[in-house]
Wavefront OBJ file of the C-alpha trace (Angstrom):
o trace
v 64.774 94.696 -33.198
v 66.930 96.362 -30.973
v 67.891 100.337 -31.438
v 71.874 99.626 -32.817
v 70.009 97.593 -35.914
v 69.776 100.905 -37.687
v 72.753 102.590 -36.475
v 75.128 104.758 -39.077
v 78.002 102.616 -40.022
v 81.245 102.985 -38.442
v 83.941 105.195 -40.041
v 86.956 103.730 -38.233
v 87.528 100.183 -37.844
v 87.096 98.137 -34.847
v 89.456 97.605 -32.238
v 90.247 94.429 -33.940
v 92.869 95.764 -35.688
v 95.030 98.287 -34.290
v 98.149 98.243 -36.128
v 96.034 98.839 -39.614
v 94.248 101.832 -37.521
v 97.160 103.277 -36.623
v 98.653 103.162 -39.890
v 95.747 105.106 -41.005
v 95.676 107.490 -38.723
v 99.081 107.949 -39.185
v 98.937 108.519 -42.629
v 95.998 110.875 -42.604
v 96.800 113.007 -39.971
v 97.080 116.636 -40.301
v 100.698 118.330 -40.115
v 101.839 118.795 -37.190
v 104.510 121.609 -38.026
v 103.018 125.193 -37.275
v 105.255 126.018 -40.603
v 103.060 123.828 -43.081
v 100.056 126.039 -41.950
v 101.682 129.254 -42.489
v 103.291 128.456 -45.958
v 99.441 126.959 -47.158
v 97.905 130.363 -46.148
v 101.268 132.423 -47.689
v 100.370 130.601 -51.244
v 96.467 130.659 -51.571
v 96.926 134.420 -49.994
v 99.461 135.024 -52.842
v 97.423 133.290 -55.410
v 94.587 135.433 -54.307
v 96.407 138.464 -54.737
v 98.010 137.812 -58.116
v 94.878 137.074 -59.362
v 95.371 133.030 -60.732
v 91.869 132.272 -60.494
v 91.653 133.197 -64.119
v 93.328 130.297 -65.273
v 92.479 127.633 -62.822
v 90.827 124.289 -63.922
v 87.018 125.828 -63.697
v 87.186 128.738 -65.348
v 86.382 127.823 -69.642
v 89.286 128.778 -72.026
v 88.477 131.977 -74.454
v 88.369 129.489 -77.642
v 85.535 127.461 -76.205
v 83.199 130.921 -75.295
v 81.810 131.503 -78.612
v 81.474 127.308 -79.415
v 79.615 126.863 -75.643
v 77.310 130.068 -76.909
v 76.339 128.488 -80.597
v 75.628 125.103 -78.940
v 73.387 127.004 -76.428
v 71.781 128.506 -79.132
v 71.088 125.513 -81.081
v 69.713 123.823 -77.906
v 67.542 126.639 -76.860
v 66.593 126.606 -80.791
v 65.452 122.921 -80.051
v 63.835 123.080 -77.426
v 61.604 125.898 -78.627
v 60.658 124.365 -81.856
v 59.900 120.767 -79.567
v 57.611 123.118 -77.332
v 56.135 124.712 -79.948
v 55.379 120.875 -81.457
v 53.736 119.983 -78.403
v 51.754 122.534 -77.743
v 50.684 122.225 -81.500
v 49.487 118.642 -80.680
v 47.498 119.778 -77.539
v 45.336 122.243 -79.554
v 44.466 119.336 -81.813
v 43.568 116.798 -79.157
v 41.169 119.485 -77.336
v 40.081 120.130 -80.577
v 39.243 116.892 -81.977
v 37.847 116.275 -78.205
v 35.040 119.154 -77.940
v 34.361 118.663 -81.976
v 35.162 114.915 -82.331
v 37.126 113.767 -85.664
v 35.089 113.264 -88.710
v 33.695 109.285 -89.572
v 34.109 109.141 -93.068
v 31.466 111.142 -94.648
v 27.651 111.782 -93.433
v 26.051 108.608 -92.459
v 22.326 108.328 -93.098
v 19.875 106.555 -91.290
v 17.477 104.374 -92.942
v 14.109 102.883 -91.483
v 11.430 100.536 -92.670
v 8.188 101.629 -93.755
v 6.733 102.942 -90.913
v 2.331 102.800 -90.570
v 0.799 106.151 -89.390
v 0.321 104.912 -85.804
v 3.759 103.298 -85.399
v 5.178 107.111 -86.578
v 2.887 108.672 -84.060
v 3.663 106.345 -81.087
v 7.894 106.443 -82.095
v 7.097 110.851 -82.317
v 5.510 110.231 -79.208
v 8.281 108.572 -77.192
v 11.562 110.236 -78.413
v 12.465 107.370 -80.706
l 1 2 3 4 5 6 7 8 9 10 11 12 13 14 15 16 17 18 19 20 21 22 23 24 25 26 27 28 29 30 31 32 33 34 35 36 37 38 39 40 41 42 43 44 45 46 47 48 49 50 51 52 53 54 55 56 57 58 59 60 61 62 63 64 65 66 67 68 69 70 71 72 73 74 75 76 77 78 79 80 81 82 83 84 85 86 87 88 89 90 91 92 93 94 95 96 97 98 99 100 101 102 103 104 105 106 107 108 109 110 111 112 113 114 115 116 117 118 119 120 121 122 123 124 125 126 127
């Protein structure tokens, strides 16, 4: 593998065709006219000053305030009550883990007749 194998791909089109790239560049170029900068700065300097930022495209109408602060509300309402759920279901599992869940009832263990010796020798070893 040489080093160009993982090169960033090219923004501008090979020299293959140059009438498309100067098309392009054509077409995208900045203004040249010293009056188109002056007149951009004049309006967002005049926009600044009147204050339109108010009512531009990211600022949220006044109707939709109170509806954006109920939904929050209800979300933060869920959210709590699922948190609350799952911490709910933790306690149990640690619970039923140290304590173990219950089998049914009390099971009882039942032996054969056992001799005297074979009750000594079973007392004996731990059986």
């Amino acid at each position: 593998m040489t080093n160009n194998d993982f090169s960033a791909p090219r923004l501008v089109p090979d020299d293959g065709d140059a009438e498309l790239t100067s098309a392009l560049r054509a077409l995208y170029a900045a203004p040249e006219s010293p009056s188109y900068w002056g007149a951009l700065e004049r309006r967002i300097m005049d926009r600044i000053v009147r204050g339109d930022s108010l009512d531009s495209w990211w600022s949220v109408p006044t109707q939709w305030v109170r509806v954006g602060l109920i939904a929050a509300g209800f979300a933060l309402i869920v959210a709590g009550s699922l948190f609350l759920r799952s911490r709910a279901e933790q306690r149990q599992m640690a619970y039923d883990a140290v304590l173990g869940t219950p089998a049914g009832g009390p099971t009882i263990a039942i032996r054969d007749a056992q001799t005297e010796r074979q009750a000594t020798l079973n007392y004996i070893n731990g059986r």
